[in-house]
C-alpha positions in Angstrom: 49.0 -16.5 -15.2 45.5 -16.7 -13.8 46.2 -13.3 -12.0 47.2 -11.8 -14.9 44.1 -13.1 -16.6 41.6 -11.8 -13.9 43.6 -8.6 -14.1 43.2 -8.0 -17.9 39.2 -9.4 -17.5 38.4 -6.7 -15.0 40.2 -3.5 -17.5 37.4 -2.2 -18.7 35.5 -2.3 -15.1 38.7 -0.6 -13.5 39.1 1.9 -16.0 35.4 2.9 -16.3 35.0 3.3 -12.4 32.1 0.9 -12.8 31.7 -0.8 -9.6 31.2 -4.6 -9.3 28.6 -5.8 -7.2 29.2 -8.6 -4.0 27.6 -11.5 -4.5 25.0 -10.5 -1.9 24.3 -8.0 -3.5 23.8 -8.7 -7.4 21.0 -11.0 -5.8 19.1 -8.3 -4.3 20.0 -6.2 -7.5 18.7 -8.8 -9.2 15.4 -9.4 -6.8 14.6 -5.8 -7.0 14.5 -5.9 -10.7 12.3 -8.3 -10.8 9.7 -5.7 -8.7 10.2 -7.3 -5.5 9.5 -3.8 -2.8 11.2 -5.3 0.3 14.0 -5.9 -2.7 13.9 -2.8 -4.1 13.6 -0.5 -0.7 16.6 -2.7 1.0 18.5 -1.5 -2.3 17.3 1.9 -1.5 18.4 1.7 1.7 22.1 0.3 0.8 22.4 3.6 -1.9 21.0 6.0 1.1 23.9 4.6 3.3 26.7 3.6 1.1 26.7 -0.1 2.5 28.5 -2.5 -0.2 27.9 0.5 -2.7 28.9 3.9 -3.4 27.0 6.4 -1.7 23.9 7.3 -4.0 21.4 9.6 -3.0 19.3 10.0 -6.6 20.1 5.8 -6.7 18.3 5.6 -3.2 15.7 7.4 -3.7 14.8 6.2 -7.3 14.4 2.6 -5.3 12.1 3.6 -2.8 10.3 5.3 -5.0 9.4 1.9 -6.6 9.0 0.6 -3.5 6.7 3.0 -2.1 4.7 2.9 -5.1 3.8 -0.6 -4.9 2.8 0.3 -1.1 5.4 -0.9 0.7 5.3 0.7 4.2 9.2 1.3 4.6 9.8 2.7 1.5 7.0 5.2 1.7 8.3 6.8 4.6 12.0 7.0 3.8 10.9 8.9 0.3 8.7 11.1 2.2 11.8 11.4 4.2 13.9 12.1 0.7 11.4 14.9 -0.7 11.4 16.8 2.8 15.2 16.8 3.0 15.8 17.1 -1.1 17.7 14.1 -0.1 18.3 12.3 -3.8 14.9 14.5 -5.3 14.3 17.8 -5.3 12.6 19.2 -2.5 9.0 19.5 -2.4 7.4 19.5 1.8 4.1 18.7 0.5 5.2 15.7 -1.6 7.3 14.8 1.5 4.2 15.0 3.6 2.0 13.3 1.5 4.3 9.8 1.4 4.2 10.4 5.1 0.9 10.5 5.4 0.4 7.1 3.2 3.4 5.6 5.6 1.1 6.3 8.6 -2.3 4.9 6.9 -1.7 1.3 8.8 -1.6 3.3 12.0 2.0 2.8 13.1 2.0 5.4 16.3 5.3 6.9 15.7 4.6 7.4 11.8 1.4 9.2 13.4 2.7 11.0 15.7 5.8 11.9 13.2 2.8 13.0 10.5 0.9 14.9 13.1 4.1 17.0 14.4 5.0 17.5 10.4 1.7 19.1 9.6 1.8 20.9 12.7 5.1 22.7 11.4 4.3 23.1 7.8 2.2 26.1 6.4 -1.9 24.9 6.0 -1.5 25.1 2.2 1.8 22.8 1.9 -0.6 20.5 4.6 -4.0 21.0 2.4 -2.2 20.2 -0.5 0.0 16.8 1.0 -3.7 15.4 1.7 -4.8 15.5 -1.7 -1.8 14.3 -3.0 -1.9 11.6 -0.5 -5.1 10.7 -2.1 -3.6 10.3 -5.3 -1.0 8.4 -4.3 -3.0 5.6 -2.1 -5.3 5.4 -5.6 -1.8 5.2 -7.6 -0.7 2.2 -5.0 -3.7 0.5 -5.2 -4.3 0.1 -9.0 -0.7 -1.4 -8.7 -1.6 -4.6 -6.4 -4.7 -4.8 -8.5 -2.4 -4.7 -11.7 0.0 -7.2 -10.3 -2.4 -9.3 -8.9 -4.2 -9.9 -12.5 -0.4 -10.6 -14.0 -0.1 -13.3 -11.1 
């Protein structure tokens, strides 16, 4: 009976395709809503992979995006990663290049050396054009510590 019960409860799941989150991972769901970026880019990063969800690309890098916007380092890089691929956005090199180029501001050497052999490749207007945007996007992540600092 209780089967049958659990069977009938889950219907309208099984017959809309709608997945059902683990445990594990209706907390970090949950986390990520919440505007958590280690949340929200671990998310990310189980849509970019299809680990204990469907395979996601847009899902992924809608995620990071949040992430990367609130500066967190990981995220950055994956959705500079996403916009030089087309990987989940469309593609756009100097966008790309430009999260990279945030991603390497804390000076990790391989993020350097990654950004350095990037701009190398790409044509000087698609590099001109990623540092200004860069720009942008380091003023865009700081007003948002500064906004969630005043809400803490």
């Amino acid at each position: 009976m209780r089967r049958l019960f659990l069977v009938f409860a889950l219907m309208p799941v099984l017959l809309c395709g709608a997945e059902v989150d683990s445990p594990a991972v209706a907390r970090l769901r949950a986390r990520a809503m919440q505007g958590f970026p280690g949340a929200q880019f671990n998310l990310g990063d189980l849509y970019a992979n299809g680990y204990s969800v469907p395979k996601d690309s847009v899902e992924a890098a809608s995620w990071y995006k949040k992430s990367a916007e609130q500066g967190y380092g990981e995220a950055e890089f994956s959705l500079g990663l996403a916009y030089l691929n087309g990987e989940g956005v469309e593609k756009n090199e100097a966008e790309g290049l430009a999260w990279i180029i945030v991603a390497a501001q804390p000076g990790t050497m391989s993020i350097v050396k990654f950004r350095e052999k990037l701009e190398q490749t790409l044509a000087p207007a698609v590099a001109a054009a990623a540092q200004l945007r860069s720009k942008a996007l380091l003023d865009l992540i700081a007003a948002n510590k500064k906004a969630k600092a005043a809400r803490s």
